[in-house]
BAFI-3210 file (N, C-alpha, C; in Angstrom, 3 decimals, decimal comma, padded with zeros to 6 digits):
// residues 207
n [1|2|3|4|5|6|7|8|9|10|11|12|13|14|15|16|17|18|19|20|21|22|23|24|25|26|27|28|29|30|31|32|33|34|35|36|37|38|39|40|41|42|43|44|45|46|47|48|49|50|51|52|53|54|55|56|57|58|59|60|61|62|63|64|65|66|67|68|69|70|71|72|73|74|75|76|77|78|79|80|81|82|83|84|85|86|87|88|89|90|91|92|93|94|95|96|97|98|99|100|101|102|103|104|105|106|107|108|109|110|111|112|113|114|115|116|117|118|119|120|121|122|123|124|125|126|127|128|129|130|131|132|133|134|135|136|137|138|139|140|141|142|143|144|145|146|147|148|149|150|151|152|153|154|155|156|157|158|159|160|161|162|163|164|165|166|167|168|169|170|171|172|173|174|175|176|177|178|179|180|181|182|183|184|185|186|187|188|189|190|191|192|193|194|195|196|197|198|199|200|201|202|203|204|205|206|207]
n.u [-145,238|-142,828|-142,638|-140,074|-138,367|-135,964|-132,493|-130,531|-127,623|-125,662|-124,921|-123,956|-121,883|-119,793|-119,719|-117,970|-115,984|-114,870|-115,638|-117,495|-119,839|-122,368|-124,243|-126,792|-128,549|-130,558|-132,564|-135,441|-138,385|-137,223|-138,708|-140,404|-142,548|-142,911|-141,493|-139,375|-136,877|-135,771|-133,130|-132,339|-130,645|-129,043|-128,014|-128,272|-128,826|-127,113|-128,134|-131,011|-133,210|-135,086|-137,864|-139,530|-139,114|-138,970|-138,526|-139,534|-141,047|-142,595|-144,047|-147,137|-148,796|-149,842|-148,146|-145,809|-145,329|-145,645|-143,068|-141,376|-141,851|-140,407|-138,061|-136,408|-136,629|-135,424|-132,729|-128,985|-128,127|-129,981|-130,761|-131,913|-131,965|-132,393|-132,958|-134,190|-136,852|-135,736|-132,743|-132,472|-133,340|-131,303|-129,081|-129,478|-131,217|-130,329|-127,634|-128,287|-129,952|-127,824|-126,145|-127,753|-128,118|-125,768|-125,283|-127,085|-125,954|-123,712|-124,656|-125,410|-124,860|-123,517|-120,540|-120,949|-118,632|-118,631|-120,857|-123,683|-125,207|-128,281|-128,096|-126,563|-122,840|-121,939|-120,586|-117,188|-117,518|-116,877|-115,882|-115,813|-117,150|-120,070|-122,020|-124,934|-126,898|-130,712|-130,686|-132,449|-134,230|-132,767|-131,256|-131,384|-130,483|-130,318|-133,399|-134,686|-133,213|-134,906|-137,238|-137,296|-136,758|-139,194|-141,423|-140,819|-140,996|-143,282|-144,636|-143,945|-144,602|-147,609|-147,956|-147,493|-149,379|-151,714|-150,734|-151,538|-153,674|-154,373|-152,734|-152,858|-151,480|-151,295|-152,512|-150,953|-148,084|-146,665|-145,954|-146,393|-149,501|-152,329|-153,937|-152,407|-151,185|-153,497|-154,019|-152,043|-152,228|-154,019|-153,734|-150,970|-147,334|-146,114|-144,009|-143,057|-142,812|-140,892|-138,855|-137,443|-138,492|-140,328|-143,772|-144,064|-146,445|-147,645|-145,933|-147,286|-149,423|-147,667|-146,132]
n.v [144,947|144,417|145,966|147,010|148,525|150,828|150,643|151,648|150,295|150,567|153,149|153,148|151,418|152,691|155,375|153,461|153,235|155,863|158,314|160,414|162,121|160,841|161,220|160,785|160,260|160,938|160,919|162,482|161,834|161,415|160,042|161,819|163,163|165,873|168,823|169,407|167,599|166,657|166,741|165,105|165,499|164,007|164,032|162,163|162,236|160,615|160,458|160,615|158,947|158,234|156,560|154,397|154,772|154,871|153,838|156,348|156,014|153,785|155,050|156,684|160,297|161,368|159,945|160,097|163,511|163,692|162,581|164,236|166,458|165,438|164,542|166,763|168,486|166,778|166,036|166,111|167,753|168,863|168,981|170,229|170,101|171,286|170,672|172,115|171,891|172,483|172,211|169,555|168,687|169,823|168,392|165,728|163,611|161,562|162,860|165,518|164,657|163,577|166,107|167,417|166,113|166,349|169,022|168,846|167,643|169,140|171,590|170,903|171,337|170,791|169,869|166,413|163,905|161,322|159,993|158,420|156,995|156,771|153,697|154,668|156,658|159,611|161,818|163,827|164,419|166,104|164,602|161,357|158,565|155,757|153,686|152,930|149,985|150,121|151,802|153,179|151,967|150,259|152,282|154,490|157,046|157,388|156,929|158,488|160,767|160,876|160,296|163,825|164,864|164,042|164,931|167,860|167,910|166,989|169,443|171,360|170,918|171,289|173,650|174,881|173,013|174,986|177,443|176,536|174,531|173,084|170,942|168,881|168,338|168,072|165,639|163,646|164,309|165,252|162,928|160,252|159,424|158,231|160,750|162,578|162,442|162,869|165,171|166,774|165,733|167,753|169,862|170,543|170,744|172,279|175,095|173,582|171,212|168,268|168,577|166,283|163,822|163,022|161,359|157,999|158,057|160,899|161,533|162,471|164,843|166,214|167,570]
n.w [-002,261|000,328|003,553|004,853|007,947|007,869|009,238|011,469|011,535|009,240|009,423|012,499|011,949|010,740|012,512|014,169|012,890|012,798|011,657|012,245|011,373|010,002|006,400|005,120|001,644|-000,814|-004,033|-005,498|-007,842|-010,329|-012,143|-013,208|-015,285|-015,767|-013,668|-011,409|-010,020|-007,227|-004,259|-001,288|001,411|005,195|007,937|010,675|014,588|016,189|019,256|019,406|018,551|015,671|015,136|012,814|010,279|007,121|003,544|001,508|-000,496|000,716|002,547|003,472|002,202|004,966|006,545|006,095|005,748|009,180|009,799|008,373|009,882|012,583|011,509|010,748|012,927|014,875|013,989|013,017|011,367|007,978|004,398|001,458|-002,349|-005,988|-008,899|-011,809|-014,813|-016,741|-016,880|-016,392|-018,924|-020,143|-019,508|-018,847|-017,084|-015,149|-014,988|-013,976|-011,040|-010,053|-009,484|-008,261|-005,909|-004,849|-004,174|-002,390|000,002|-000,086|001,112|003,756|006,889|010,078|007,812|006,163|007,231|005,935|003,298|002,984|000,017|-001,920|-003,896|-006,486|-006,805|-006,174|-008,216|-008,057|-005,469|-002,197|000,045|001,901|000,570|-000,204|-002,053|-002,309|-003,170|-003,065|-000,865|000,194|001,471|003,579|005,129|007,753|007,725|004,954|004,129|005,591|004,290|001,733|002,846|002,907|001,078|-000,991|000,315|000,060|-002,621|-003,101|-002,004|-003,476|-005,819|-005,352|-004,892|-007,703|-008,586|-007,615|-009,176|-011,843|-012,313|-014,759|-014,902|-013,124|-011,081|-008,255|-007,606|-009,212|-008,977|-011,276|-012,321|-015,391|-014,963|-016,813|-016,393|-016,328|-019,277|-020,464|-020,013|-021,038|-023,821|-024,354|-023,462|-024,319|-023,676|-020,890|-019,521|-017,194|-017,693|-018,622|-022,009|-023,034|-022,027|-023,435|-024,169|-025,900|-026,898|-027,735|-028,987|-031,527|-031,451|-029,841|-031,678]
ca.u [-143,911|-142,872|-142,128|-139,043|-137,970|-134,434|-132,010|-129,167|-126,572|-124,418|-124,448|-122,978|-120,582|-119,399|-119,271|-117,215|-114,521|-114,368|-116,687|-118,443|-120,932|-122,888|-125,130|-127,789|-128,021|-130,752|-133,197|-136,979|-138,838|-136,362|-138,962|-141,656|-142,869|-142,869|-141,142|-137,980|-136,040|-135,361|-132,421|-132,168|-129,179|-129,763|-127,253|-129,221|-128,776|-127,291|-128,453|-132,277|-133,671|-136,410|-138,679|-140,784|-138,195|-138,851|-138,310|-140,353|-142,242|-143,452|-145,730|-148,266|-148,352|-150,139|-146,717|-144,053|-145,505|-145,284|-141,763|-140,619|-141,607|-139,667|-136,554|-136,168|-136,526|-134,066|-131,414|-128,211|-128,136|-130,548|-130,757|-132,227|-131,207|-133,181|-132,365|-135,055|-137,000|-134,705|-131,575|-132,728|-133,280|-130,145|-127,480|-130,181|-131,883|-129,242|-126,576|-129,171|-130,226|-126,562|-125,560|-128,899|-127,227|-124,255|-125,781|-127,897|-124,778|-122,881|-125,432|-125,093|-124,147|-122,044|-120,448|-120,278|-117,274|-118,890|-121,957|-124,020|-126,107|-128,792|-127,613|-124,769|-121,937|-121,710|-119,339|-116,801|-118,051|-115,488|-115,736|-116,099|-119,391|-120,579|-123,194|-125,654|-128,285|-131,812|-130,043|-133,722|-135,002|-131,846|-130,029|-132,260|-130,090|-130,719|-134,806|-135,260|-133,150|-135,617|-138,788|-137,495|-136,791|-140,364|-142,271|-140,425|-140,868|-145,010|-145,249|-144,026|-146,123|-149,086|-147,631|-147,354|-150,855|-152,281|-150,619|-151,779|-154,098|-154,660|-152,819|-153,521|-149,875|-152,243|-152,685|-150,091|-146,966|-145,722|-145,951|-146,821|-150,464|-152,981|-154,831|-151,527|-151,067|-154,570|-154,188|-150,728|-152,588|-155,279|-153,142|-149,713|-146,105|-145,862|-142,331|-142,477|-142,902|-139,163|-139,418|-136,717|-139,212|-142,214|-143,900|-144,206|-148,227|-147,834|-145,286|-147,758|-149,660|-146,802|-144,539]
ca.v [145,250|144,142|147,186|146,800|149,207|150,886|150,466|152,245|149,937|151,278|154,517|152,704|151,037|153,771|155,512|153,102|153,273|156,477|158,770|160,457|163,110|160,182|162,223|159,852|161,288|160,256|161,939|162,055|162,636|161,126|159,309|162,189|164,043|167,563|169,399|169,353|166,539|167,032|165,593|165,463|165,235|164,120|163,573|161,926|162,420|158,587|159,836|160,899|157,826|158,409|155,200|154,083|155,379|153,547|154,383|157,040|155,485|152,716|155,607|157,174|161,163|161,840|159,647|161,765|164,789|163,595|162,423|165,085|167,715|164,708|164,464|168,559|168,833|165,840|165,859|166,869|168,929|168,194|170,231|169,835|170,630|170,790|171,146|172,088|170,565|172,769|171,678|168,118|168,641|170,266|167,354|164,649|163,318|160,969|164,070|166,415|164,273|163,646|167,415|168,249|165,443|166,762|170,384|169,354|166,952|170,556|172,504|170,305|172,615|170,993|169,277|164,816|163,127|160,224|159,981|156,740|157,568|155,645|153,165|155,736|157,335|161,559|162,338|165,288|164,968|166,127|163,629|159,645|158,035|154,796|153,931|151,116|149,678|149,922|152,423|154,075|150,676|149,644|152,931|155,105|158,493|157,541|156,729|160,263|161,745|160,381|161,549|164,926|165,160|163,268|166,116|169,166|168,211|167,383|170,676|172,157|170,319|171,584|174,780|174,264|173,222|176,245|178,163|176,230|173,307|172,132|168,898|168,038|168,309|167,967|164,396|162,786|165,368|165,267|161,310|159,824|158,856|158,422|161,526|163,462|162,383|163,594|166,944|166,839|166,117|168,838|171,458|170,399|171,008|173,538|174,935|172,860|169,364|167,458|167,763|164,928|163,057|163,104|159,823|158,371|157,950|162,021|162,171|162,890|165,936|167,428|168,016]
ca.w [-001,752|002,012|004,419|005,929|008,642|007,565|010,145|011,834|011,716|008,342|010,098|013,732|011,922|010,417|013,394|015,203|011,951|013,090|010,677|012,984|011,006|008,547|005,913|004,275|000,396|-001,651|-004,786|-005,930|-009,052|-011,387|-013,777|-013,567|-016,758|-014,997|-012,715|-010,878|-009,169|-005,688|-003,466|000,114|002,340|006,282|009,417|011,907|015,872|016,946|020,474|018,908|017,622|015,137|015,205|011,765|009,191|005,810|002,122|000,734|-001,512|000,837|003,267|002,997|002,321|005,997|007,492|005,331|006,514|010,167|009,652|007,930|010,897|013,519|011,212|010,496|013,889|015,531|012,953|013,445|010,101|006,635|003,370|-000,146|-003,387|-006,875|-010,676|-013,010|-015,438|-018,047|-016,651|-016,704|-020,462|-020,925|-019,046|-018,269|-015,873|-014,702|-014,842|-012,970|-010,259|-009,080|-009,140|-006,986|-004,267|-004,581|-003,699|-000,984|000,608|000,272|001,868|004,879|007,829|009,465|006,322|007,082|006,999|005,529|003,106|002,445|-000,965|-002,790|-005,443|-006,916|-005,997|-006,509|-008,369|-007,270|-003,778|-001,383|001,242|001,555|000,239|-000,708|-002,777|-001,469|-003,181|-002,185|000,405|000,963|002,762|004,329|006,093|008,087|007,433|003,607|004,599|006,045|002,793|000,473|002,452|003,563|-000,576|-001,570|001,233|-000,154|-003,908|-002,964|-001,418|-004,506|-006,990|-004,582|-005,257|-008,698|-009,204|-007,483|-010,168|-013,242|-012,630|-015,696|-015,284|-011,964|-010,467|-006,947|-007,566|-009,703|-008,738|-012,178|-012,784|-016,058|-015,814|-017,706|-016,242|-016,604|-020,398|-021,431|-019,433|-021,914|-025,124|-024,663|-023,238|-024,753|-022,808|-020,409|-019,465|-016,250|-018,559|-019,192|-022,631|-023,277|-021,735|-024,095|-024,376|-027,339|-027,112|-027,519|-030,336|-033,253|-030,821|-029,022|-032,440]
c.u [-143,917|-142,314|-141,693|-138,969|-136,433|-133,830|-130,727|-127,511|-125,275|-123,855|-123,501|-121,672|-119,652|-118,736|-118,021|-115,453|-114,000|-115,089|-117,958|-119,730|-121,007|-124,112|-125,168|-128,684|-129,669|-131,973|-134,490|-137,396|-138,222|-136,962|-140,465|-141,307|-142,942|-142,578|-139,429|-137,747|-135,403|-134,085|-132,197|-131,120|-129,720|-128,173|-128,100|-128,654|-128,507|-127,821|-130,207|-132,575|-134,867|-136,832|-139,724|-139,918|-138,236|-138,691|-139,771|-141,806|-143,264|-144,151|-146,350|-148,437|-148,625|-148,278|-146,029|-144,202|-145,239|-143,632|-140,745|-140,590|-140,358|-138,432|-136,298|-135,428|-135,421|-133,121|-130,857|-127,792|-129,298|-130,364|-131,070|-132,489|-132,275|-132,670|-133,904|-135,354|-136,261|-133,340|-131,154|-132,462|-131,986|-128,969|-128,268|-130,338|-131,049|-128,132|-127,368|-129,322|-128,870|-125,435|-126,690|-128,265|-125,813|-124,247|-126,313|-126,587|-123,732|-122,948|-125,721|-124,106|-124,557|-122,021|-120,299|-118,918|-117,663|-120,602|-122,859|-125,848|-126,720|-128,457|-126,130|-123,745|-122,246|-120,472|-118,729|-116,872|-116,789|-115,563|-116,128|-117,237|-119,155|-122,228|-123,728|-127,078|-129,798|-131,037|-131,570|-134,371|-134,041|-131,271|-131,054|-131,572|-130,765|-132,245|-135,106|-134,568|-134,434|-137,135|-138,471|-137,363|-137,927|-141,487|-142,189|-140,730|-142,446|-145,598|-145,016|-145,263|-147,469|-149,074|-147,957|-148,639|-151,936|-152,148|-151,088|-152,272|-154,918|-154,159|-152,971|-152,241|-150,155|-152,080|-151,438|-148,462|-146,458|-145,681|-146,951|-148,085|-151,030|-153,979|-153,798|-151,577|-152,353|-155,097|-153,083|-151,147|-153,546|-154,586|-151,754|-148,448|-146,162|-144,310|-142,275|-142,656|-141,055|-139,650|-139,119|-137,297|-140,631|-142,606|-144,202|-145,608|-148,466|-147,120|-146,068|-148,433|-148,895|-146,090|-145,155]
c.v [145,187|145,645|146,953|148,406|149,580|150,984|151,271|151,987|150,011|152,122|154,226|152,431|152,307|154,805|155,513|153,004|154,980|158,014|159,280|161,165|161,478|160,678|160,582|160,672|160,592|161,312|161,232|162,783|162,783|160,830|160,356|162,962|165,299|167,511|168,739|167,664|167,110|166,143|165,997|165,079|165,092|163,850|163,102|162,038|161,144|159,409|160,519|160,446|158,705|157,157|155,404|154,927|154,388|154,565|155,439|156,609|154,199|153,617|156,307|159,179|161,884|161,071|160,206|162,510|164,056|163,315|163,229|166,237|166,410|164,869|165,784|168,896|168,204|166,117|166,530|168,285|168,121|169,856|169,087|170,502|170,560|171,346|170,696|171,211|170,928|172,373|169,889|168,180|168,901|168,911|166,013|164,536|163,002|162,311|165,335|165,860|164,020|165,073|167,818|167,416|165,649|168,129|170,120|168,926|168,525|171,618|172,086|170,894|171,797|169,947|167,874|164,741|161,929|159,880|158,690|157,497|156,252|155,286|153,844|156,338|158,800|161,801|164,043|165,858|165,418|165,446|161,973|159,819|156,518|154,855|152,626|151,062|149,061|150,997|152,644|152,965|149,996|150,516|153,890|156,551|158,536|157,475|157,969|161,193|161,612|161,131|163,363|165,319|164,910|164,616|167,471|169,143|168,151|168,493|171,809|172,151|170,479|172,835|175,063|174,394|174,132|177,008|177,970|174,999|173,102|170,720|168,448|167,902|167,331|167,102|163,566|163,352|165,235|163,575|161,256|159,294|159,023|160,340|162,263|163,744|162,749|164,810|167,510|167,074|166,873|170,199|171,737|170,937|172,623|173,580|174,464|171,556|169,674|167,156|166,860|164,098|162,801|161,431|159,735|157,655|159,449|162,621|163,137|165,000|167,049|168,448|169,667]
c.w [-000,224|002,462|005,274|006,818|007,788|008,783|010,591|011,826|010,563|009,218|011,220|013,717|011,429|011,357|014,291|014,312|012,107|012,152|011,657|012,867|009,593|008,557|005,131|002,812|-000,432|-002,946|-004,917|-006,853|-010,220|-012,825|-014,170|-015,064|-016,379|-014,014|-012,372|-010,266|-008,128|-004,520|-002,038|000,787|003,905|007,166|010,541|013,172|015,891|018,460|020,180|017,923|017,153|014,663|013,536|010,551|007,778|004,281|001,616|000,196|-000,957|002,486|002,684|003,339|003,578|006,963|007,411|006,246|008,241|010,470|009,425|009,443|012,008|012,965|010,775|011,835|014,970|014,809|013,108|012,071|008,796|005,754|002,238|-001,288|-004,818|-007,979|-011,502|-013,939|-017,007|-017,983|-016,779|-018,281|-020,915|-020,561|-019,004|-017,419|-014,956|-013,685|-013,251|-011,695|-008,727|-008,950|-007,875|-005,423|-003,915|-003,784|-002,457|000,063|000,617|001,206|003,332|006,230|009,981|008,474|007,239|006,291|006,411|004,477|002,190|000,737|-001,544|-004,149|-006,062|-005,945|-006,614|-006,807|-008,208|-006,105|-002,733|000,433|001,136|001,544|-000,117|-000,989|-002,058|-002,435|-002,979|-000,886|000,981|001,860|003,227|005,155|006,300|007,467|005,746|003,500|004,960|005,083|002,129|001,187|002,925|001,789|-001,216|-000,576|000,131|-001,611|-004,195|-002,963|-002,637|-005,514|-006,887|-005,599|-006,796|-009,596|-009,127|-009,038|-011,416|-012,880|-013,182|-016,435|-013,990|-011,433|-008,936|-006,421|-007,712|-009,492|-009,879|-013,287|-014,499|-016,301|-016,700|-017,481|-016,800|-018,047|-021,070|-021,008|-020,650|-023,681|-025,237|-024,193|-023,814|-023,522|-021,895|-019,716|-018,295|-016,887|-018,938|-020,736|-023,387|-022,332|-022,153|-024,373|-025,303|-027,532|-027,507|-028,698|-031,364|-032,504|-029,980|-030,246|-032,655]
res [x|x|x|x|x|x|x|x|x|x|x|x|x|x|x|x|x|x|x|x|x|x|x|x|x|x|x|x|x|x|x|x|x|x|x|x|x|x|x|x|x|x|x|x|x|x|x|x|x|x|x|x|x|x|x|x|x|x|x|x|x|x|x|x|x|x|x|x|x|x|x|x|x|x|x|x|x|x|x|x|x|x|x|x|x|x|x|x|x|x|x|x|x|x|x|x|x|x|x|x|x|x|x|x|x|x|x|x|x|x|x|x|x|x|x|x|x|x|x|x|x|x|x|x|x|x|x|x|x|x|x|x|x|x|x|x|x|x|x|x|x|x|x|x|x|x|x|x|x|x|x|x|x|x|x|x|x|x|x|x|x|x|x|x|x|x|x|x|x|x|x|x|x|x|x|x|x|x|x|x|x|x|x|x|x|x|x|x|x|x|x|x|x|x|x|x|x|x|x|x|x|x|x|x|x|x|x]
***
């Protein structure tokens, strides 16, 4: 996968239409097998550039962490939001993921006038949005959602594994591997596992 830079220029234009608070919206931890889903909301500073802003998933967890203290700290407001891995079960994943961006985009102090979200729109939001996809490697506000949401949902899953590592949270935060799935069939579901997400290599041992 190439590593683009995300860029400022949604947000400018935006700006210059007159939109002058743009919040960059996006979630993490949609396709794991445990734990929560996390969404982050950001406003960036246009006059406090933050340089090396890319999608989540394409640094590395020593960059996040550096990023995350730079964009906490520049940004004109952030916040992030999370829905369980029982609430997931109860509405879906789907359903869950766009109430937690709807929460953190709420919790946004001050509120934007304009919010650019990855791929979807939020429904019920009370202010303009567009959805963009690929937002996380194209719009920097949406690039610093995604890791200040991908930091905060690590630091849990640390958390997490302190308390109970016997699947290795540590490593895989929740993800489907193989290490995960044979921590799964020797210890079976624990109430942080999605468990409308059982794989079906696990069917015959989970029932």
């Amino acid at each position: 996968m190439v590593k683009v830079r995300a860029t400022r220029s949604l947000e400018n234009a935006f700006r210059r239409w007159g939109f002058h608070l743009v919040a960059g919206c996006d979630e993490v931890g949609r396709g794991c097998l445990a734990g929560p889903v996390v969404a982050g909301a950001v406003i960036l500073d246009p006059a406090r550039h933050i340089p090396g802003l890319f999608d989540s998933k394409m640094t590395t967890a020593l960059e996040r962490e550096r990023l995350y203290d730079v964009i906490t700290r520049r940004a004109l407001a952030w916040a992030v939001a999370s829905a369980s891995p029982g609430e997931i079960d109860r509405i879906n994943i789907h359903r869950a993921s766009l109430d937690a961006m709807r929460q953190a985009v709420g919790l946004l102090d001050p509120l934007p006038d304009m919010v650019v979200v990855d791929a979807f729109k939020i429904p019920d939001l009370m202010m303009a949005q567009v959805g963009v996809p690929k937002g996380d490697r194209k719009v920097s506000a949406v690039a610093a959602a995604s890791i200040v949401a991908k930091v905060t949902r690590d630091r849990e899953m640390q958390r997490l594994h302190e308390a109970d590592p016997r699947y290795g949270y540590d490593r895989h935060k929740g993800y489907a591997t193989a290490e995960h799935l044979a921590a799964v069939a020797l210890h079976g579901y624990s109430p942080l596992h999605r468990r409308t997400f059982k794989p079906a290599t696990l069917f015959d041992t989970m029932e």
